[in-house]
C-alpha positions in Angstrom: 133.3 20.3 127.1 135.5 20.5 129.9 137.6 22.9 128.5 134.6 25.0 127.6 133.2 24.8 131.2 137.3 25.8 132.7 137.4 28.3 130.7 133.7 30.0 130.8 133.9 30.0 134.6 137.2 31.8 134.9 135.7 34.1 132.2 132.4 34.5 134.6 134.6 35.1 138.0 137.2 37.4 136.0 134.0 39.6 135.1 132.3 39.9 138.7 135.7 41.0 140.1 136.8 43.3 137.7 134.0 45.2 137.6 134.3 49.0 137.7 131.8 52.3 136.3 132.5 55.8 135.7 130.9 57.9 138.5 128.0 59.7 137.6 129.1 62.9 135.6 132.2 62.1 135.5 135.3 60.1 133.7 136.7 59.1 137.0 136.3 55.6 137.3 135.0 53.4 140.3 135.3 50.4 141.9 138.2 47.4 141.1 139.9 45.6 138.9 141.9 41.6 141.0 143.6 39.6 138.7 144.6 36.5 140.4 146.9 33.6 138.2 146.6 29.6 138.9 147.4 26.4 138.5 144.5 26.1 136.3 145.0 28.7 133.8 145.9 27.7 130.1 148.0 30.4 126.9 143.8 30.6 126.2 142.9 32.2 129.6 145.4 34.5 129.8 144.8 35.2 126.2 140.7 36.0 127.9 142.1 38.4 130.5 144.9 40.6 128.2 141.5 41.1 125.9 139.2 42.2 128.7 141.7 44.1 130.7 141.7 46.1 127.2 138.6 46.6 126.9 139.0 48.3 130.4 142.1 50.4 128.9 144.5 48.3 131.1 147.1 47.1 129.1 149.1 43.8 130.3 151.7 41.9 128.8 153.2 38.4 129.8 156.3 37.2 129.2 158.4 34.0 130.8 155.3 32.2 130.6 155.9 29.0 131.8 153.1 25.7 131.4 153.2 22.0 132.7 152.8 18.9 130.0 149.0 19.7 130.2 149.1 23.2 129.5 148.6 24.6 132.7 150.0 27.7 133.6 153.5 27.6 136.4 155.0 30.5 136.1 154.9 33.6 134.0 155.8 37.9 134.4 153.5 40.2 133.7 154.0 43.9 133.2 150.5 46.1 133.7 149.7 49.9 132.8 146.6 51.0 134.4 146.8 54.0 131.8 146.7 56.5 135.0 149.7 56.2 136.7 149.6 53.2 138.4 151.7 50.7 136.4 154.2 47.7 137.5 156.1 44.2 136.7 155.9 41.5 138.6 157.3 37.5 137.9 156.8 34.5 139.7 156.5 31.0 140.6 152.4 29.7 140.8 151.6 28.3 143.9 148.2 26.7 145.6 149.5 29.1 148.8 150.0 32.0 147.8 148.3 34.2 145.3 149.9 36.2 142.7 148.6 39.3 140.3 147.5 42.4 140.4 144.5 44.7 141.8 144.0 48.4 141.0 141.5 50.2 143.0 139.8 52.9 141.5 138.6 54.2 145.4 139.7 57.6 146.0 140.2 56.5 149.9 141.5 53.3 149.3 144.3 52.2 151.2 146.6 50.3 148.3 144.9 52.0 145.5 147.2 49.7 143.1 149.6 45.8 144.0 151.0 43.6 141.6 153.2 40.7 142.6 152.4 38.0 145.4 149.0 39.3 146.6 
């Protein structure tokens, strides 16, 4: 049940920041897409976000993974392709201080329309 619950509300928060829509009339897409890895995450989570990020035509790909003795994500490399341009690789070390992902913008007049690494 706990598992369930872990899992469901990463699932949730994942959603409500990744959100994005096609302008009106259009095939540009709006808003943004955060990933942010933890402590907390399990091989099933990230398993969650590779298959929404696609869903999103983002492709991602981990590699290095590394998890403690109770499956919790410490370390891992990821590799995105935002399948516009905007792609990077990025590898690190979890921490509780520092966040580490990636976040494309899709906002014309966004400042750091795309970051991957420590965030």
């Amino acid at each position: 049940m706990n598992r369930f619950f872990s899992s469901s509300l990463i699932s949730i928060l994942f959603l409500f920041v990744s959100s994005f829509s096609f302008a009106q009339g259009s095939k540009k897409k709006t808003g943004k897409v955060s990933v942010v890895f933890t402590t907390k995450m399990s091989q099933h989570d990230l398993d969650s976000i590779k298959q929404a990020l696609s869903a999103k035509n983002i492709k991602i790909e981990f590699s290095n993974t590394a998890f403690n003795a109770k499956g919790k994500l410490k370390s891992l490399a990821i590799d995105v392709d935002c399948g516009d341009g905007y792609r990077g690789e990025a590898a690190g070390e979890l921490s509780s201080r520092k966040k580490f992902g990636f976040v494309r913008d899709y906002d014309e007049k966004a400042k750091t329309p795309f970051a991957i690494g420590f965030l």
